[in-house]
N, C-alpha and C positions, 0 to 999 in steps of 0.2 A: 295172863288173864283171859278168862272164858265168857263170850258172851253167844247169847241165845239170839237169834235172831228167827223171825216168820216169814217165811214166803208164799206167797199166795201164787199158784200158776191155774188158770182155768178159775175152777171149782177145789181145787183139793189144796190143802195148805199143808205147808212143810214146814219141818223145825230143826233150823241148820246151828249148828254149834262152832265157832271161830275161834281159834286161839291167836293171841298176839301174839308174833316171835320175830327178834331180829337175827342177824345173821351171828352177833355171836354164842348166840344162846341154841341155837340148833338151823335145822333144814326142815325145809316144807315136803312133806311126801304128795304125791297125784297115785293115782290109778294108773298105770305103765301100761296095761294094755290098748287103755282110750290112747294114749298120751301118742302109742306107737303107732296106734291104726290113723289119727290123724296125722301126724310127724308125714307117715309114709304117703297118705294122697297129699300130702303138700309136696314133698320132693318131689314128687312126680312130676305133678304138677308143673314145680317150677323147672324141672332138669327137663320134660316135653320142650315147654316155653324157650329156652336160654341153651340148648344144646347144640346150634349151629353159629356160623360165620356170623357176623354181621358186616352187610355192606352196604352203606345209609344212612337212611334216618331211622329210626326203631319209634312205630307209633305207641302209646305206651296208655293201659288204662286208668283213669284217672279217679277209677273207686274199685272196691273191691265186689263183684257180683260175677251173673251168669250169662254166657255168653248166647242170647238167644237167635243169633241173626247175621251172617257176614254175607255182606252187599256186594264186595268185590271178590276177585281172582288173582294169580298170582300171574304175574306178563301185563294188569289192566292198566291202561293210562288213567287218572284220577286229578282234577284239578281242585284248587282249594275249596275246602267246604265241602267234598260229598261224602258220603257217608261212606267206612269203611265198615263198620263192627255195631251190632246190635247190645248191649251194653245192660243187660238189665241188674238195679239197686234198687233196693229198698220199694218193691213190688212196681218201678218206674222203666220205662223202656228209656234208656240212654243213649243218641247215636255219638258216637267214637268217630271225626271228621278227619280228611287231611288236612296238613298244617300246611301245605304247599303242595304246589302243583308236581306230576311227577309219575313215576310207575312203579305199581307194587310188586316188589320183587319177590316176598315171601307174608306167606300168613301162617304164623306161629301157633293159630288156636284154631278150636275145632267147635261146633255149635255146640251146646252144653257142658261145656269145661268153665270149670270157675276159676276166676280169678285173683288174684290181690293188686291191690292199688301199685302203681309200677309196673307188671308184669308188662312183656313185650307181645302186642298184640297183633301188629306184621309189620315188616321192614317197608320203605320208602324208599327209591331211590331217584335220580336227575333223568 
């Protein structure tokens, strides 16, 4: 079954057409080019992030945005509550705190890399 659906974005309106289909009735096609140019800043992304040791705590971000801001260094002592990672969602500056008192042993991000929720944003350690 075919339905017609409007979208209004801005000023300009679109007329998108949806078919129903479950899975034993066929497969959903995409566009493989978008599909691969995002696929690939995402692995990157995550394989930058997640490519080394971990030895600690791993501070982790707690929404998916852009990294506008890191307050510490990697060797800095840090006690609980200061700001680690500038954190911006949903056009909001988020500060990213430690959870304990400690030293940052590594920072896994860099100012303007985006992130997803989880990602490992620097290690902690005693």
């Amino acid at each position: 079954m075919i339905k017609l659906y409007k979208i209004k974005i801005g000023e300009k309106v679109y007329e998108v057409e949806v078919e129903t289909v479950t899975e034993k009735e066929g497969s959903i096609s995409t566009n493989s080019n978008y599909d691969q140019k995002i696929r690939g800043k995402n692995d990157f992304t995550q394989n930058k992030i997640n490519n080394s040791v971990e030895i600690g705590e791993p501070i982790k971000a707690p929404m998916q945005g852009l990294i506008v801001d890191i307050k510490v260094e990697a060797g800095q002592k840090v006690k609980t509550g200061d700001e680690i990672v500038i954190l911006e969602a949903m056009k909001m500056e988020n500060p990213v705190v430690a959870p304990k008192d400690g030293t940052i042993s590594e920072i896994k991000v860099s100012k303007g890399d985006n992130v997803n929720s989880d990602d490992i944003l620097a290690i902690l350690s005693e």
